[in-house]
N, C-alpha and C positions, 0 to 999 in steps of 0.2 A: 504494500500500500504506500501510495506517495499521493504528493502533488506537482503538475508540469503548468508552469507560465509559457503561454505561447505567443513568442512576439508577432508584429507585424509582419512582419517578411513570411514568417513560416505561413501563418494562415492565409496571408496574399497567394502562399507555394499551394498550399491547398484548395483554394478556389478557381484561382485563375492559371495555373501552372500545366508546363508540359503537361502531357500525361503520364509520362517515366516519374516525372518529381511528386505531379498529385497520388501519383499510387504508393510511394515511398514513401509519403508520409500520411497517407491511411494506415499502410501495413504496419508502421511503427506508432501509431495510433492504437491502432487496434490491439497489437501486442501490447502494451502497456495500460489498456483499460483491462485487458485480462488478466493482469495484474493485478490490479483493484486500483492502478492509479486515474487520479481525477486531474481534469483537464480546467487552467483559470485562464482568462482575460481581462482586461481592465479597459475603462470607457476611453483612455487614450489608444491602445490597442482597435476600439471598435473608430476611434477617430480616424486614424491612420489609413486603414481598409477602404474606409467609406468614400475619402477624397478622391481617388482614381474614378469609380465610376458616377459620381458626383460630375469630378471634371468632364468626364466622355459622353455624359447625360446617360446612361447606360440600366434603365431603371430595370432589367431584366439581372445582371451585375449586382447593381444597388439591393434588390430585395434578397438575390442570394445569401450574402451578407446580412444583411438583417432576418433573415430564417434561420442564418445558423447560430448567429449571438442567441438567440430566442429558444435554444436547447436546453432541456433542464439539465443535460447533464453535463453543461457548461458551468464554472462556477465563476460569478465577478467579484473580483476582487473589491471593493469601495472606496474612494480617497478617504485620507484621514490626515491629522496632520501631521502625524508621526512617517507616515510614504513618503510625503515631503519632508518632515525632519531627514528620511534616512537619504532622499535624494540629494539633499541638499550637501550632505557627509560625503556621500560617491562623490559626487562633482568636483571637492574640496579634496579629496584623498586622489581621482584618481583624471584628473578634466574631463570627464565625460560630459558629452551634448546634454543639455536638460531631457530630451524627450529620452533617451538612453537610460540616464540618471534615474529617471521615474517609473521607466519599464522593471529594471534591476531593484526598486525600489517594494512596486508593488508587489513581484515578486517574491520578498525577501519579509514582509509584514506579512503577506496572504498565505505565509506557512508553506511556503513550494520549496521543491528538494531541486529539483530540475527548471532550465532555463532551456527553452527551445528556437533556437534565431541560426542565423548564418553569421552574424556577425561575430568574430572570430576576439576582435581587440575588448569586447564584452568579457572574456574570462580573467584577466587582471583581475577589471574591476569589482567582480563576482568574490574572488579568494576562494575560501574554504565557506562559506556561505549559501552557496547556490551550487549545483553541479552543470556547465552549459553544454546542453546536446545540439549537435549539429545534425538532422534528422534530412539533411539536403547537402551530398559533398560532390 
């Protein structure tokens, strides 16, 4: 049993991606709820997602996206201001972007064991805190 935050990129790989990458990260999806682990996001994560097809006017895009926030077996993370206290810590330890800072952040409040991004220079700033999987190489 765990918990996986799943950044922007991943979920972007998930919806809109190849089909080699969308199915590599079902199948490691799938493996890991068979574990018992639980799957979080946070409203910057659904921010993120939502600008592309936002930008392309793309409302067949857009609503997939918001179908799949709307899973119960997604769990959201909530701001608070301790996310922010801890972002504000990353930033200062480690200069990470704010929206980076806060992804790592909510992560790390929201109880998750696993961080899922492509974003490689993220594991610094994680330490022994977060574990980052790379579920797209």
């Amino acid at each position: 049993m765990g918990r996986a935050y799943l950044d922007s990129c991943i979920l972007i790989y998930l919806i809109e991606g190849a089909p080699r990458i969308r199915e590599s990260v079902r199948e490691l999806m799938k493996t890991k709820m068979e574990e018992g682990f639980e799957f979080c996001f946070s409203d910057l994560t659904r921010l993120e997602a939502r600008v592309g097809p936002l930008k392309s006017k793309d409302g067949r895009l857009l609503d997939l996206y918001d179908r799949f926030f709307l899973r119960p077996s997604l769990i959201r993370i909530a701001p608070s201001p301790t996310v922010f206290d801890t972002a504000a810590l990353l930033r200062a330890e480690s200069n990470l972007k704010t929206p980076d800072a806060l992804h790592l952040a909510f992560a790390i409040e929201g109880g998750c064991d696993e961080f899922w991004t492509n974003d490689l220079h993220l594991e610094k700033a994680a330490g022994e805190r977060l574990k980052i999987v790379l579920p797209v190489e």
